[in-house]
OpenMM code with the backbone's topology and positions (N, CA, C; nanometers):
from openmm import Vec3, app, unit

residues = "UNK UNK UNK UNK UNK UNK UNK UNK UNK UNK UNK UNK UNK UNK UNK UNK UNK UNK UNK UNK UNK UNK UNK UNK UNK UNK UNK UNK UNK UNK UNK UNK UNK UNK UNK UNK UNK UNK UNK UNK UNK UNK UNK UNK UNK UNK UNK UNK UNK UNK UNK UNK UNK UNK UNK UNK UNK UNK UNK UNK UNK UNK UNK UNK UNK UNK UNK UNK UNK UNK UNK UNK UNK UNK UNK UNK UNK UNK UNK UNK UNK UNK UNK UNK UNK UNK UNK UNK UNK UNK UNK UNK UNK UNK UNK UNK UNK UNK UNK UNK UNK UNK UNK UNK UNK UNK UNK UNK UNK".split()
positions = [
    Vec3(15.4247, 5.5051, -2.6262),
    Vec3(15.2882, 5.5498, -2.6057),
    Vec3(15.2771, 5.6959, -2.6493),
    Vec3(15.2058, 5.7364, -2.7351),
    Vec3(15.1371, 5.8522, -2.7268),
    Vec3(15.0731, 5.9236, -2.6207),
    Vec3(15.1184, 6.0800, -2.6594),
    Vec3(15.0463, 6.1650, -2.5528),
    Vec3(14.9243, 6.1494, -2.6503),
    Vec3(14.8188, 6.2679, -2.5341),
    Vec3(14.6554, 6.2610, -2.5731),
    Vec3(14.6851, 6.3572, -2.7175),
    Vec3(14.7565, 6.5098, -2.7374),
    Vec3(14.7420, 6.5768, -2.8420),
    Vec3(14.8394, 6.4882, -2.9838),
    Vec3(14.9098, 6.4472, -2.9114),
    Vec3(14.9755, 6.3466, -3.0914),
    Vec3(14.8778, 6.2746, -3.1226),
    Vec3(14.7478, 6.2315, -3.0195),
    Vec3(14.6492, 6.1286, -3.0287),
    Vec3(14.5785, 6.2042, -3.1682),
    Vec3(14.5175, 6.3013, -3.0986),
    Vec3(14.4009, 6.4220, -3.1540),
    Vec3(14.4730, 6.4443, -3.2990),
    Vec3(14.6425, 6.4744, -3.3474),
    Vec3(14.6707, 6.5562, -3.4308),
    Vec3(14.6657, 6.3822, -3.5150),
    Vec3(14.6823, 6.2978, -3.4949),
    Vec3(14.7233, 6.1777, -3.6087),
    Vec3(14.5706, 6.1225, -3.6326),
    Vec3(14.4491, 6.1583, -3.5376),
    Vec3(14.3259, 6.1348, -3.5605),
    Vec3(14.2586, 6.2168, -3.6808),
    Vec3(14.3076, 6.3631, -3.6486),
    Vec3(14.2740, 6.4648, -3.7376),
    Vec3(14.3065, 6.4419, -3.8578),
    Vec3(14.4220, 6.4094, -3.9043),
    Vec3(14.5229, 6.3807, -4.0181),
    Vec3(14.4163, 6.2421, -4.0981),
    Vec3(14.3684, 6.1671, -4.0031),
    Vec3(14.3167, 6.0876, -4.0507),
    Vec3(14.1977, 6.0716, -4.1197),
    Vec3(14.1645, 6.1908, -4.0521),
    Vec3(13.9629, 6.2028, -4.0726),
    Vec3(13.9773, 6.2872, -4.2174),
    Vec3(14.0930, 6.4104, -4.2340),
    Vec3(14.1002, 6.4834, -4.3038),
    Vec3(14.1980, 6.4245, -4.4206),
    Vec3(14.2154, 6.3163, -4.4511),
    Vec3(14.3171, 6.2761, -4.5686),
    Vec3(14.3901, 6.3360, -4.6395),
    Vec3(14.3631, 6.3598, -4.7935),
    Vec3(14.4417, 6.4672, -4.8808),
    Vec3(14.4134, 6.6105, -4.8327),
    Vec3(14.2833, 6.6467, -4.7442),
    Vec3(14.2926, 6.7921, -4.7002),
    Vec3(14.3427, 6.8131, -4.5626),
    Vec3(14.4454, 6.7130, -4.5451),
    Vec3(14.5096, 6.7651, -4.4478),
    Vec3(14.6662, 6.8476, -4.4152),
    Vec3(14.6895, 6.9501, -4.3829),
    Vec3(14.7746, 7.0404, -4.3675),
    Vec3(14.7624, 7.1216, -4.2503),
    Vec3(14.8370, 7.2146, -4.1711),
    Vec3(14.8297, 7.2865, -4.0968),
    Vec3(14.6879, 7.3363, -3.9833),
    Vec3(14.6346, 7.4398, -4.0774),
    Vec3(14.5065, 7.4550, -4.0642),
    Vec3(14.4172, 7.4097, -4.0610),
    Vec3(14.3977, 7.2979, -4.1892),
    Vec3(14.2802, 7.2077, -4.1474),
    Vec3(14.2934, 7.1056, -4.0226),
    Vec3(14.3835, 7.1041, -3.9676),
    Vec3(14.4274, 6.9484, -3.8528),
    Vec3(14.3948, 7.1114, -3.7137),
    Vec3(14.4547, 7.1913, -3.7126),
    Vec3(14.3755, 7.2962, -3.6261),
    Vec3(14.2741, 7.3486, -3.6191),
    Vec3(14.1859, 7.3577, -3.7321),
    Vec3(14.0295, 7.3321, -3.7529),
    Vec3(13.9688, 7.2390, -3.6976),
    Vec3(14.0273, 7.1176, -3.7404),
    Vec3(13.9556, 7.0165, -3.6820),
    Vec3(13.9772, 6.9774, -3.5343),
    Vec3(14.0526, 7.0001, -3.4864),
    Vec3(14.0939, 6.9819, -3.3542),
    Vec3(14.0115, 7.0747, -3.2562),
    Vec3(13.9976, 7.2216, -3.2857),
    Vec3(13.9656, 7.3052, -3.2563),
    Vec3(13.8242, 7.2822, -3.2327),
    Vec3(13.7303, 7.2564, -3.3655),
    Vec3(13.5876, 7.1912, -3.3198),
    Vec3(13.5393, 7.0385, -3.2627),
    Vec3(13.6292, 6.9841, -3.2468),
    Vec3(13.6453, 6.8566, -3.1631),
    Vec3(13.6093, 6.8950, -3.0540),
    Vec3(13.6861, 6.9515, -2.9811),
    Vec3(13.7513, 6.9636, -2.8672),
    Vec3(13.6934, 7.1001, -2.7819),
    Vec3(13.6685, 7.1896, -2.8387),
    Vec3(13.6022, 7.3051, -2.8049),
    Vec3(13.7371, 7.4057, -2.7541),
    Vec3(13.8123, 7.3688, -2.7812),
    Vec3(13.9216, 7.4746, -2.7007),
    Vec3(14.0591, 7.4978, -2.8223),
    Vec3(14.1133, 7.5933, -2.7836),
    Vec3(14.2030, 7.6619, -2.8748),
    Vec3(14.3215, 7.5686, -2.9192),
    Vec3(14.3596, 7.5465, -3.0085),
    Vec3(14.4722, 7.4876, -3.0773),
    Vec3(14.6245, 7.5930, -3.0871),
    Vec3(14.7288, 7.5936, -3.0508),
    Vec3(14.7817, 7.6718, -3.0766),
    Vec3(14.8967, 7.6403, -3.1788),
    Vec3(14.9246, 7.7444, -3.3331),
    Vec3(14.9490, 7.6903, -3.4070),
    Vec3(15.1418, 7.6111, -3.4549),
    Vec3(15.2229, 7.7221, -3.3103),
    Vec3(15.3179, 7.6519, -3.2541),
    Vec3(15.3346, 7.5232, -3.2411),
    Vec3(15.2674, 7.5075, -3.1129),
    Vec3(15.2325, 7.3547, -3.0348),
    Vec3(15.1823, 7.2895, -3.1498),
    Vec3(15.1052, 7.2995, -3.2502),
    Vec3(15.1411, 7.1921, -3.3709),
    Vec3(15.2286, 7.1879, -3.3795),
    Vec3(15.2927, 7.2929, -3.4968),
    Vec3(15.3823, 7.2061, -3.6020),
    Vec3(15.5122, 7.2079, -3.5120),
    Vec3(15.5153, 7.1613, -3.3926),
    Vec3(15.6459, 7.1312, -3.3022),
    Vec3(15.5706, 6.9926, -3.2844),
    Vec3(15.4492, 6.9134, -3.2649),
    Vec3(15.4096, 6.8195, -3.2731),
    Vec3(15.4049, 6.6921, -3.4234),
    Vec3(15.3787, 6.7901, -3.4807),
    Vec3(15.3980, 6.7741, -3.6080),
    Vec3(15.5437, 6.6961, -3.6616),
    Vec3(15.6647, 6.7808, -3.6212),
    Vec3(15.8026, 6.7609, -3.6141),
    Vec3(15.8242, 6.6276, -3.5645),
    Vec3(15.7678, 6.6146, -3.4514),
    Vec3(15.8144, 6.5301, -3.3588),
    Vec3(15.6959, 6.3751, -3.4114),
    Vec3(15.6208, 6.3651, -3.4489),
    Vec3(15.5254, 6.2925, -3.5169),
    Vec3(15.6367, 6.2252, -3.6582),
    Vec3(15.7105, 6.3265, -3.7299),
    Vec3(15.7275, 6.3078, -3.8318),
    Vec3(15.8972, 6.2124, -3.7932),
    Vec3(15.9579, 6.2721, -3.6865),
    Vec3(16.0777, 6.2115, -3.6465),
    Vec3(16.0557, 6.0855, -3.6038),
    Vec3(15.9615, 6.0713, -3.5294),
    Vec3(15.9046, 5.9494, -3.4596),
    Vec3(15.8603, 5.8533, -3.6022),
    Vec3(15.8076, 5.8956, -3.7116),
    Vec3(15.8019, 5.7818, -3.8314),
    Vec3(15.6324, 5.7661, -3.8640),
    Vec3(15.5725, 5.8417, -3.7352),
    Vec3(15.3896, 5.8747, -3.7482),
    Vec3(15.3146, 5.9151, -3.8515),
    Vec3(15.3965, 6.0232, -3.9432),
    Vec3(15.3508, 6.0907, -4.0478),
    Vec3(15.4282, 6.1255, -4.0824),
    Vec3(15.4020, 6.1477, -4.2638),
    Vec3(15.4986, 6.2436, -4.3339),
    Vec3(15.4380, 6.3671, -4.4166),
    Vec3(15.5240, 6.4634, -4.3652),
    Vec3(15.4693, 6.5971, -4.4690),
    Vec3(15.5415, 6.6116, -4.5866),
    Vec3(15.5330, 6.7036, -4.6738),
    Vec3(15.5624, 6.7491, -4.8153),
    Vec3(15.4945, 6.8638, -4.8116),
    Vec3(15.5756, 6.9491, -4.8735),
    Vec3(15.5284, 7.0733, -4.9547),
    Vec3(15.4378, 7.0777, -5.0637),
    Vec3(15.2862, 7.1114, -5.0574),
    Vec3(15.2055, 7.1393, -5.1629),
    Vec3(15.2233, 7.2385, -5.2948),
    Vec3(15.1564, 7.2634, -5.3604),
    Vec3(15.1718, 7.3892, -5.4326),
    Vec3(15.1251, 7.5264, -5.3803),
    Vec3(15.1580, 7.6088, -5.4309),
    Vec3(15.1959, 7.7600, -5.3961),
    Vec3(14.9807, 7.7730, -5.4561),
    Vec3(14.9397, 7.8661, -5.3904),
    Vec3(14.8156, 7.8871, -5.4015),
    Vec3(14.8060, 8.0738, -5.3791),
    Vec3(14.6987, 8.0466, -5.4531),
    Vec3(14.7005, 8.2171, -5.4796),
    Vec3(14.5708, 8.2664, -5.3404),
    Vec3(14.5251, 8.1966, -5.2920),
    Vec3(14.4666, 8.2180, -5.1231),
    Vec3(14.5647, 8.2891, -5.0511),
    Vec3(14.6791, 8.1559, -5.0808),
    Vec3(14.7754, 8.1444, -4.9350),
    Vec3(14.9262, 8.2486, -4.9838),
    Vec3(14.8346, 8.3778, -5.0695),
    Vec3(14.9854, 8.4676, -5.1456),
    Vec3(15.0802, 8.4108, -5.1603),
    Vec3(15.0534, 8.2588, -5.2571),
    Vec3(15.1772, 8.2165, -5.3050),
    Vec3(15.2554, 8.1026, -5.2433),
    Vec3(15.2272, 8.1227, -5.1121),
    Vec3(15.2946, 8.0399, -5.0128),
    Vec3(15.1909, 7.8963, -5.0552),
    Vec3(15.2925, 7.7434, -5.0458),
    Vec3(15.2506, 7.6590, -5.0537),
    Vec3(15.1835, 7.5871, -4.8953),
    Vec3(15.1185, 7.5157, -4.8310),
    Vec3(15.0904, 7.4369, -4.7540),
    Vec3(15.1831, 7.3212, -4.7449),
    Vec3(15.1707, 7.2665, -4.6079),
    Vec3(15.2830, 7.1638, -4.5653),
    Vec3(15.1690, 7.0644, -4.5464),
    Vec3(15.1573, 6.9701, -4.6245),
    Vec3(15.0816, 6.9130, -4.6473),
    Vec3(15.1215, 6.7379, -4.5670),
    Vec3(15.0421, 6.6550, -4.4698),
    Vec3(15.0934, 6.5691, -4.3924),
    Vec3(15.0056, 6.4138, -4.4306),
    Vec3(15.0723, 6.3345, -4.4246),
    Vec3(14.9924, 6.2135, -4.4582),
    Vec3(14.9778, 6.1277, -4.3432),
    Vec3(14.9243, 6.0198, -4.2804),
    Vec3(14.9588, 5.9570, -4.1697),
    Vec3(14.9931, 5.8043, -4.2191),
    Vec3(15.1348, 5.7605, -4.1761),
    Vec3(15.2008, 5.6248, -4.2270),
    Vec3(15.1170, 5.5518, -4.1469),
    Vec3(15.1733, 5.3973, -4.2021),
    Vec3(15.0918, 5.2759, -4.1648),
    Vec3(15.1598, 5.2823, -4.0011),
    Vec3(15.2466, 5.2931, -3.9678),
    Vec3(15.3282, 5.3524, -3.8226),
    Vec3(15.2088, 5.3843, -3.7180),
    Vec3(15.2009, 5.5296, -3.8011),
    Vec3(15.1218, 5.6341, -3.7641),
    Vec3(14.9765, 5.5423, -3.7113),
    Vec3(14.9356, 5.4820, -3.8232),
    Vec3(14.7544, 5.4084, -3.8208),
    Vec3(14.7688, 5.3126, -3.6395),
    Vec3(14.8937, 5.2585, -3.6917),
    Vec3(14.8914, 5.1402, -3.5538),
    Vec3(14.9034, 5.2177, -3.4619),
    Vec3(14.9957, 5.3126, -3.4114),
    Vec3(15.0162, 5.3943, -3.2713),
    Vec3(14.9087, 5.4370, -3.2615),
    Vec3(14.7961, 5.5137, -3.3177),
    Vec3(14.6834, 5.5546, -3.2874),
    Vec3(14.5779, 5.4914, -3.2382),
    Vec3(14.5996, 5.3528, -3.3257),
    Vec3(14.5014, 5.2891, -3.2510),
    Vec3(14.5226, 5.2029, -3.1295),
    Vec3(14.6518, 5.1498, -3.1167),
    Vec3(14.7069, 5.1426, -2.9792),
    Vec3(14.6613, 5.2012, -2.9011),
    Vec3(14.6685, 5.3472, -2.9166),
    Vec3(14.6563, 5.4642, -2.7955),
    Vec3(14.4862, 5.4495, -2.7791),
    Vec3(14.4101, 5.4516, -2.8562),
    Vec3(14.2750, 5.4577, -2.8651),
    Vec3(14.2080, 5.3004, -2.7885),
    Vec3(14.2808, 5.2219, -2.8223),
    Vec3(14.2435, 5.0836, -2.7427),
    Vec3(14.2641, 5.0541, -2.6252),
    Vec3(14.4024, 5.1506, -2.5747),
    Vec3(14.4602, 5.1619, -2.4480),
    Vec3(14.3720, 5.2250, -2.3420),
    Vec3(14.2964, 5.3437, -2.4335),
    Vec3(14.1937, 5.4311, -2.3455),
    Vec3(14.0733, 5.3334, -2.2915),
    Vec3(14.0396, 5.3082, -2.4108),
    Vec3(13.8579, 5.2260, -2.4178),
    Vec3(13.8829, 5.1060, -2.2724),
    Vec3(14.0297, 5.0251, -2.3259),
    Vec3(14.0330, 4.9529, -2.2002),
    Vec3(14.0337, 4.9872, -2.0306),
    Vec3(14.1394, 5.1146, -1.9837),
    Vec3(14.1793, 5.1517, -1.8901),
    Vec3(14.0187, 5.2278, -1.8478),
    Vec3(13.9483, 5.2519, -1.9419),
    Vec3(13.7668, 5.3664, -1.8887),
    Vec3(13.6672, 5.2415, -1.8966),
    Vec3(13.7245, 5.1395, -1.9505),
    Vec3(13.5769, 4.9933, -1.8986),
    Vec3(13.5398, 4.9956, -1.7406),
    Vec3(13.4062, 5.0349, -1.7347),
    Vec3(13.3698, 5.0262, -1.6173),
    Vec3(13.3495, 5.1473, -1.5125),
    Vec3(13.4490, 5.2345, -1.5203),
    Vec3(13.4761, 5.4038, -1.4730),
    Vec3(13.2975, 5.4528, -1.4625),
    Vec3(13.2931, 5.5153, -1.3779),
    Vec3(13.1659, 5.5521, -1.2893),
    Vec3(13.0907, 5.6585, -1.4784),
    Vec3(13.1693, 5.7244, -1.5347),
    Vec3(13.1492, 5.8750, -1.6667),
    Vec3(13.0931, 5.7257, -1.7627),
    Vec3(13.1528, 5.6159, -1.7896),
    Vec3(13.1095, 5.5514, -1.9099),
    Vec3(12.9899, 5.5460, -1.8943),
    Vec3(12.9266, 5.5096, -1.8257),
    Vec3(12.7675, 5.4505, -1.8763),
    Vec3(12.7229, 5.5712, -1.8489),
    Vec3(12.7400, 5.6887, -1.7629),
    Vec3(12.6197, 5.7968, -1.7587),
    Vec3(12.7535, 5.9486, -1.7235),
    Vec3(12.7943, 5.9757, -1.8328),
    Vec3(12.8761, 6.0965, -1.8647),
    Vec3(12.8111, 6.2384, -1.7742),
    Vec3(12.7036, 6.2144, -1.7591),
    Vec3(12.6396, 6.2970, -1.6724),
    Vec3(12.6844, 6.3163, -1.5140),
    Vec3(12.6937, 6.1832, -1.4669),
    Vec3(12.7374, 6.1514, -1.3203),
    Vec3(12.8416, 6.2571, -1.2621),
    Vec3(12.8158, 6.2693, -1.1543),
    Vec3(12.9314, 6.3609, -1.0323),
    Vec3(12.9876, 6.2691, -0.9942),
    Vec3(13.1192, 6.2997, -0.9967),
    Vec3(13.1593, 6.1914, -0.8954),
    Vec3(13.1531, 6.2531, -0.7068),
    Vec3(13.1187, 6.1959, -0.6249),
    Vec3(13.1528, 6.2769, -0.5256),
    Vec3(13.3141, 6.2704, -0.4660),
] * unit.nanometer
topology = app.Topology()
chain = topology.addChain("A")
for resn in residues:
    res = topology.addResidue(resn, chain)
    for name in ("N", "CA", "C"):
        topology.addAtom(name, app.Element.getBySymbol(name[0]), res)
């Protein structure tokens, strides 16, 4: 099972295809979510995504933005597609019914 942020980073990867790398998967996460990404806690997620068989990175080309330095550029395997949506089906099922689904508004008391 996936935690919730391997959820978010293999979702990101997904939405963002060939422009996905570093920054853009912390971009996107970042306006998802409303709260800070830290760029550590990626690519230690990242690592561990890639050991696990979730995704694979490669080195891009060297860009004259990024002074030269290339981007680590990440793809998400067919692995990767199924665990995500596992995790995503796992949610929808375990919140059927939960007081937040039909009116996100609600207090609970």
């Amino acid at each position: 099972m996936l935690g919730e942020f391997e959820y978010l980073i293999l979702a990101a990867v997904a939405g963002l295809g060939d422009d996905a790398y570093g920054a853009s998967i912390r971009r996107q996460i970042e306006s998802v979510t409303g709260g800070a990404c830290s760029l550590g806690a990626l690519y230690t997620t990242l690592d561990r995504l890639e050991t696990k068989g979730l995704v694979k990175t490669s080195m891009g080309d060297p860009t004259p933005q990024r002074g030269g330095r290339p981007k680590r550029m990440v793809r998400l395997t067919a692995n990767g597609a199924r665990a995500a949506a596992a995790f995503y089906d796992t949610v929808k099922r375990v919140t059927r019914g939960v007081p937040w689904e039909a009116n996100p508004e609600r207090t609970l008391a």
